[in-house]
N, C-alpha and C positions, 0 to 999 in steps of 0.2 A: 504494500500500500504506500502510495505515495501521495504526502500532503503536499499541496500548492502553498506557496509564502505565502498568500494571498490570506486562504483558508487560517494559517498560521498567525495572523498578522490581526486578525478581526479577533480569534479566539483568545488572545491577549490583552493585555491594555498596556499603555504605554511603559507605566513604570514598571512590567515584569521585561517587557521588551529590553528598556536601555538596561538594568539588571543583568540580563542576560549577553549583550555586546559589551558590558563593560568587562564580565567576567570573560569572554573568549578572546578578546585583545589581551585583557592581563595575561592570560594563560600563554595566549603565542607570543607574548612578549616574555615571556618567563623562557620557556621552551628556548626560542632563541638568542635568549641571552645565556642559558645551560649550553649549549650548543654551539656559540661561538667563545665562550671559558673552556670547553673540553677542547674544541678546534685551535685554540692557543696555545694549551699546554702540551698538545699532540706531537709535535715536531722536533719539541725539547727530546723527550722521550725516545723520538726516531735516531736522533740525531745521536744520544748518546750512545743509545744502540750500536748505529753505526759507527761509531769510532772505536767503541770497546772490539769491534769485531775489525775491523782494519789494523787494531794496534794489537788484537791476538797472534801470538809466534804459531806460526805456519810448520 
């Protein structure tokens, strides 16, 4: 079953409406701010990696 926005949008009132975009912005603002902190610390990691394995005697 698929509701229309439409459908969804009467069956509300406003203030559950903004309630509800306010929470799903916060969340994908959350999300990708978790997201771009792991994406920064990632390369550190790689990196050390990679050198531990370049400076191991062969």
């Amino acid at each position: 079953m698929v509701l229309a926005p439409e459908l969804l949008v009467q069956s509300m009132d406003m203030e559950t409406l903004i309630w509800l975009a306010a929470l799903i912005v916060i969340y994908t603002s959350w999300t990708m701010y978790a997201s771009w902190q792991a994406a920064r610390r990632q390369p550190d990691i790689q990196f050390e990696a990679q050198t531990q394995l370049s400076e191991a005697p062969r």
